[in-house]
C-alpha positions as CSV (number, residue, x, y, z in Angstrom):
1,X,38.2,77.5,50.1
2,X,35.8,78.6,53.1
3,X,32.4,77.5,51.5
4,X,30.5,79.4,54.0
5,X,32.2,82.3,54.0
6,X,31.8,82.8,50.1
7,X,28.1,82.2,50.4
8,X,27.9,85.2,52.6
9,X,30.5,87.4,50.9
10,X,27.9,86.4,47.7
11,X,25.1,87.4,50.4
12,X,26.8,90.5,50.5
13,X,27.4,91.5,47.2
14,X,23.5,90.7,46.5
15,X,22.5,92.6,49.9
16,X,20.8,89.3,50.9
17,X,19.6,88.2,54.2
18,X,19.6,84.3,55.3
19,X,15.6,84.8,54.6
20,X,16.4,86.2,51.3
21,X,18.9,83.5,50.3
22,X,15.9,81.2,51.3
23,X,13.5,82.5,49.8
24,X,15.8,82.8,46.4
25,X,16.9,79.7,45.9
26,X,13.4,77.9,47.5
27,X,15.5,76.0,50.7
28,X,14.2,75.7,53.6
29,X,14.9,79.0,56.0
30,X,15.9,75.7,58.7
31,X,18.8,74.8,55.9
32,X,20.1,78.1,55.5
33,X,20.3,79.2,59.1
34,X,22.1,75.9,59.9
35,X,24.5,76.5,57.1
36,X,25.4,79.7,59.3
37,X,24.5,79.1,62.8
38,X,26.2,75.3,63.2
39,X,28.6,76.1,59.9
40,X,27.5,73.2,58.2
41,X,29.5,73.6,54.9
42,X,25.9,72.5,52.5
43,X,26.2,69.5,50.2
44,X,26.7,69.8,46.3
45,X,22.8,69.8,45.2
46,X,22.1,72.3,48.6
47,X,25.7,74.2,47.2
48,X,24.4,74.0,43.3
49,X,20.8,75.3,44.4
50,X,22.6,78.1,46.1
51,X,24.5,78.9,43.2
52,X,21.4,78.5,40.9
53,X,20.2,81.6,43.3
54,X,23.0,83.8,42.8
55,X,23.0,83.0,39.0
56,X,26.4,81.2,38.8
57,X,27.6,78.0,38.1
58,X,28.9,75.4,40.5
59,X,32.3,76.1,38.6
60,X,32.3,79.8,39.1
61,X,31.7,79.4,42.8
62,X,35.3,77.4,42.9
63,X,36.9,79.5,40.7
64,X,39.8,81.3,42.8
65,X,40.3,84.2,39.9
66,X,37.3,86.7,39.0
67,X,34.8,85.7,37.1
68,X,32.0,87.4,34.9
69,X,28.5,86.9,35.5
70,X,26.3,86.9,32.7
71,X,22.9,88.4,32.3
72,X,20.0,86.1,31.5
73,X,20.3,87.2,28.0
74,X,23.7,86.6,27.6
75,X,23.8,83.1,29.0
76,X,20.7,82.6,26.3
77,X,22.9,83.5,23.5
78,X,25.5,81.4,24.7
79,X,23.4,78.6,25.1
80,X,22.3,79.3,21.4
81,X,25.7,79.9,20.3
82,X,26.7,76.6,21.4
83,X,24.5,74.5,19.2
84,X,25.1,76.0,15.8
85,X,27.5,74.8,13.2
86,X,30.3,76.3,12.1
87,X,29.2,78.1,8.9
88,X,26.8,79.4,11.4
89,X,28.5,81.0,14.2
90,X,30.4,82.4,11.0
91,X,27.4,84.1,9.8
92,X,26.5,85.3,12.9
93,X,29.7,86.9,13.4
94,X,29.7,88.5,10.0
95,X,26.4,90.2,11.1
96,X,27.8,91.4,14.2
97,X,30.8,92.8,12.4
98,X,29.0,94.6,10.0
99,X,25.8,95.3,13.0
100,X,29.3,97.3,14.9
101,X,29.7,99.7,11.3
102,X,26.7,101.1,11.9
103,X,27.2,102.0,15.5
């Protein structure tokens, strides 16, 4: 995978400048423009920061199919999802099935 060339079809997709990419993730405008200008493909924690801009993970950066970015809100519930027990994510699911009745 080009690295580079992701960041700045992500860039694109986002209709973000280098100063915009700086300013969003907080890295120095001096990174970013070497990332582009003397294709320096950025280290994992630059590479992770980046992501951590665009709102993806690490994982979904490598990933060669299409992936599905989340809203804030959804990655909350998720989070939250993750840490309940079983009869738990059972209730929850009841109250979602019967919450989509009523729709």
């Amino acid at each position: 995978m080009d690295v580079i060339r992701h960041i700045l079809e992500l860039m694109e997709e986002h209709g973000w400048t280098e100063y915009r990419l700086a300013k969003k993730s907080g890295l120095p405008p001096s990174t970013v423009a070497n990332i582009f200008h003397r294709n320096t493909v950025p280290g994992i924690s630059t590479l992770e920061t980046i992501c951590d801009a665009f709102g993806i993970s690490l994982s979904q950066f490598f990933s060669e199919g299409d992936f599905v970015s989340l809203t804030p809100e959804q990655a909350d519930l998720l989070k939250r999802w993750s840490s309940l027990s079983s009869s738990q994510k059972d209730a929850v699911l009841h109250v979602m099935s019967e919450m989509g009745k009523q729709v």
